[in-house]
VOZA-640142 format. One record per atom (N, C-alpha, C): x, y, z; residue in three letters. Coordinates in steps of 0.1 Angstrom, whole numbers, padded with zeros to 4 digits, always signed. Each point is the difference from the previous one (the first is absolute). Layout:
residues N
XYZAla
...
//
This chain:
residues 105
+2318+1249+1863Unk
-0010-0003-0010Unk
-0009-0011+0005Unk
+0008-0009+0005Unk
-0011-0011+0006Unk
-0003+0001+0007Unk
+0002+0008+0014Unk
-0011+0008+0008Unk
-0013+0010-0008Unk
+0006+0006-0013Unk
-0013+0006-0001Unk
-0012-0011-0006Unk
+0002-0009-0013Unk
-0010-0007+0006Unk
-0003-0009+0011Unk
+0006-0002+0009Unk
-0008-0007+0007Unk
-0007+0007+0004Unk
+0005+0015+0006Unk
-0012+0011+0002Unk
-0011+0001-0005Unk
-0001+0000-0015Unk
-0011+0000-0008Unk
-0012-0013+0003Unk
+0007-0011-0003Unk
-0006-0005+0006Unk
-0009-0006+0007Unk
+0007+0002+0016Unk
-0005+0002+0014Unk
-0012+0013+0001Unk
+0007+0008-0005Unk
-0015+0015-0002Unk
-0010-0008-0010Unk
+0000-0005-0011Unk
-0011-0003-0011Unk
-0010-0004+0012Unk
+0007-0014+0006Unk
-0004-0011+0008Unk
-0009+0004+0010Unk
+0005+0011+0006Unk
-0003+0007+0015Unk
-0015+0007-0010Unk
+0001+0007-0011Unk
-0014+0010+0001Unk
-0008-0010-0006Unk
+0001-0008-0012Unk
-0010-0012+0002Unk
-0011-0004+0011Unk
+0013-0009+0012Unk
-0003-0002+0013Unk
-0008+0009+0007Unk
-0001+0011+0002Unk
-0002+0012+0004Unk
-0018+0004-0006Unk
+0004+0002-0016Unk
-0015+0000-0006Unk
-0007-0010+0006Unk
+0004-0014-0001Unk
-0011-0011-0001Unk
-0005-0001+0014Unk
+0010+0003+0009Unk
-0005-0003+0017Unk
-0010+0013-0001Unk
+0001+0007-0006Unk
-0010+0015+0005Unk
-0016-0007-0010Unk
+0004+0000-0012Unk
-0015-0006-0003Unk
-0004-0014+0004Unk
+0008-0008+0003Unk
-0010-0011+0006Unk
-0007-0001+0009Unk
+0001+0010+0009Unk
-0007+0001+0013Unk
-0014+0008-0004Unk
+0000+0006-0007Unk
-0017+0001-0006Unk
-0004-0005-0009Unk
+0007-0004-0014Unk
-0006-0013-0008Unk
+0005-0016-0002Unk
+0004-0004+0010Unk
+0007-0012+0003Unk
+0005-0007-0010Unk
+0007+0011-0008Unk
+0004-0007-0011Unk
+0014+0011-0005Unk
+0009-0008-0009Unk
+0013+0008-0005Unk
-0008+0004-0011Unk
+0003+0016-0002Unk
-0004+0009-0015Unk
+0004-0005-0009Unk
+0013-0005-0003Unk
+0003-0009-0013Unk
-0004-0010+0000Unk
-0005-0010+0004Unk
-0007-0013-0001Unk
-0015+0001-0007Unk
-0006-0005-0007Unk
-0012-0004-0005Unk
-0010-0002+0011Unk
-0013+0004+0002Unk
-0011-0002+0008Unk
-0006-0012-0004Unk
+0006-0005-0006Unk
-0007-0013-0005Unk
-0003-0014+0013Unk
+0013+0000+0003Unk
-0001-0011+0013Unk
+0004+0010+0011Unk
-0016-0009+0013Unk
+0001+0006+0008Unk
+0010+0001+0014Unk
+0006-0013-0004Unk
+0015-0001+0011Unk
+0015+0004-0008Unk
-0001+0013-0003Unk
+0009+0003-0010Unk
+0008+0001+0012Unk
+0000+0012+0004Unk
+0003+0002+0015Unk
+0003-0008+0009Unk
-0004-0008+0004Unk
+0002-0010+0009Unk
+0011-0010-0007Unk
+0000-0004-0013Unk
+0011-0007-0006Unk
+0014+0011+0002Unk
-0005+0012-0004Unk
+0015+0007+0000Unk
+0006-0001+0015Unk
-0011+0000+0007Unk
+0005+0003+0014Unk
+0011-0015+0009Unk
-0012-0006-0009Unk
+0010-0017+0004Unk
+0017-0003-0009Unk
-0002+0005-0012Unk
+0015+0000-0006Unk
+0010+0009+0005Unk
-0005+0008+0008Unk
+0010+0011+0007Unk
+0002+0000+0014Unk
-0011-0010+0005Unk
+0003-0008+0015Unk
+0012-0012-0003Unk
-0005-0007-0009Unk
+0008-0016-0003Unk
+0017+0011+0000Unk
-0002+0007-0012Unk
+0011+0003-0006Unk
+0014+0008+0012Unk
-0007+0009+0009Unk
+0005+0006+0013Unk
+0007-0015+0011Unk
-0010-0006-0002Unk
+0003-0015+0009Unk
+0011-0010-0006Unk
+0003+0004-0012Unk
+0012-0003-0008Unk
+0013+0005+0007Unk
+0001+0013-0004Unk
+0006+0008+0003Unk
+0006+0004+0011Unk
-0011+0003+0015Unk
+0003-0004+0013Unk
+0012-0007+0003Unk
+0001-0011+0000Unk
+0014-0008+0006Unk
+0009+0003-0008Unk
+0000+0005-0013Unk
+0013+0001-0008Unk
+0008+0015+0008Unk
-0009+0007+0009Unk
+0006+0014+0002Unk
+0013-0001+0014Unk
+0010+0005-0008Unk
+0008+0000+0006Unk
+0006+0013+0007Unk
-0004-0003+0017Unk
-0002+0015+0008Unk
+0010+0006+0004Unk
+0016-0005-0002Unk
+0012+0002-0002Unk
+0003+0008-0010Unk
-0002-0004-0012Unk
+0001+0010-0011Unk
-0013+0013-0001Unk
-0011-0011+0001Unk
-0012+0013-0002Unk
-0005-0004-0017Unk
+0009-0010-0007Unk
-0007-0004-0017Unk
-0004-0015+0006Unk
-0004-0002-0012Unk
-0008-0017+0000Unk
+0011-0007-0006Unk
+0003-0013+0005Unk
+0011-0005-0001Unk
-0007-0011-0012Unk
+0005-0003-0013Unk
-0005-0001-0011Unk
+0008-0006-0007Unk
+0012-0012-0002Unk
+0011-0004-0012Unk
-0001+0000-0014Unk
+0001+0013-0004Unk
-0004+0004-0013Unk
+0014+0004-0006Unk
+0006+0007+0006Unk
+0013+0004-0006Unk
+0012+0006+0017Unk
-0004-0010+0009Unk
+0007+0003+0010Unk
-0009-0003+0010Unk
-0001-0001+0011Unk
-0004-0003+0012Unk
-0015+0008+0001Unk
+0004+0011-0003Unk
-0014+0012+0002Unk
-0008+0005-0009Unk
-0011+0004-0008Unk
-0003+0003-0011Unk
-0008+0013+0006Unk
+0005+0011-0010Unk
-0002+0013-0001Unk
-0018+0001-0010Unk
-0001-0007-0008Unk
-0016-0002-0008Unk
-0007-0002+0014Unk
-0001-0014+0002Unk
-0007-0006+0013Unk
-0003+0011+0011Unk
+0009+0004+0007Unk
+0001+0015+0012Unk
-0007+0005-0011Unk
+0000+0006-0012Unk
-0009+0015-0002Unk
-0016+0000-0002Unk
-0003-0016-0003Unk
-0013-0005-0003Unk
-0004-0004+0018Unk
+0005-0004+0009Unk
-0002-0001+0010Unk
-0003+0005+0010Unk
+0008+0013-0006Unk
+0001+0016+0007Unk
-0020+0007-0002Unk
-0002-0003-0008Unk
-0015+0007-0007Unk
-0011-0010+0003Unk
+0006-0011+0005Unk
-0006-0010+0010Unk
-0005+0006+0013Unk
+0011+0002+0002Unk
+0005+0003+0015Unk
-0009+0016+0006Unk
-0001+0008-0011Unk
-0007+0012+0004Unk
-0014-0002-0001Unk
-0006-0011-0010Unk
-0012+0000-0004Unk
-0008-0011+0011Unk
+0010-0006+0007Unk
-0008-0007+0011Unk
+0001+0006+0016Unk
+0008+0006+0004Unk
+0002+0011+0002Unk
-0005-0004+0019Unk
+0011-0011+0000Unk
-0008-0009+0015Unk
+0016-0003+0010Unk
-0001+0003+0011Unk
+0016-0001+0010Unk
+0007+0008-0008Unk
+0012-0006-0001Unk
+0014+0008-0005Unk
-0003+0003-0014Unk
-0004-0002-0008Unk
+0001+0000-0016Unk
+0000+0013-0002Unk
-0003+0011+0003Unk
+0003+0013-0003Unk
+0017+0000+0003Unk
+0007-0001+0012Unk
+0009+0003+0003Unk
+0012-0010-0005Unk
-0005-0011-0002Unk
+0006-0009-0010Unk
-0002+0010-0014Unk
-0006+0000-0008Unk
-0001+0004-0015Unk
+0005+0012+0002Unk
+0005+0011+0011Unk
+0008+0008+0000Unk
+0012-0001+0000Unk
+0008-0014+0007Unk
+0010-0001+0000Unk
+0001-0012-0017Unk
-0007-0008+0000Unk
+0005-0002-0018Unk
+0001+0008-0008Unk
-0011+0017+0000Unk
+0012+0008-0011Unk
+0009+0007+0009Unk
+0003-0001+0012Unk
+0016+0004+0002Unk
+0005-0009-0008Unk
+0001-0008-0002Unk
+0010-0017+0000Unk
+0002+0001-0016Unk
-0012+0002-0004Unk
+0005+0000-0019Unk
+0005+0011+0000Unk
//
C-alpha cells in the first residue's frame, strides 16, 4: 500500500512537471498561475532551482533515497518529491538516479 501511494504521487508530480515544461516554452508561464505578474515563471523556476540545490547533497548514491532524519536515516516522502525533481530537470544522471529511487521505494 505504501508503494501504491508513493506511486500516485510521484505520477501526479511527473504529469504536472510534464504539462508545465511543455507550455512554458511557448507562453513562458505555468497554466495554473495567474498572468498577472510577469516573472511568474521565473520565480517558479528559482524555488525549484533553490529547492533541487537543497536536496542535491542530501542524495544518498548508495542507497539511491535522500538521506533525511525524519523517522530513520532515509526518508521515503523526500526521495518521491526529489524523484519528480530529478525528471523535471532532467540534467547528468538524474534520469538514471530517479530510476533507481523508484527501484529503492
Amino acid at each position: 500500500m505504501r508503494f501504491y501511494s508513493v506511486f500516485r504521487v510521484v505520477a501526479s508530480l511527473l504529469s504536472f512537471a510534464s504539462a508545465s515544461k511543455l507550455s512554458s516554452g511557448m507562453t513562458n508561464h505555468f497554466p495554473l498561475y495567474s498572468t498577472a505578474g510577469a516573472n511568474t515563471y521565473t520565480e517558479a523556476q528559482s524555488l525549484f532551482d533553490y529547492s533541487m540545490s537543497i536536496q542535491d547533497p542530501r542524495w544518498d548514491d548508495t542507497y539511491k533515497v535522500v538521506w533525511f532524519n525524519d523517522n530513520g536515516p532515509w526518508s521515503i516522502r523526500f526521495t518521491a518529491w526529489y524523484t519528480a525533481g530529478l525528471l523535471y530537470r532532467n540534467q547528468g544522471n538524474d534520469v538514471e538516479n530517479a530510476k533507481a529511487a523508484l527501484k529503492a521505494m
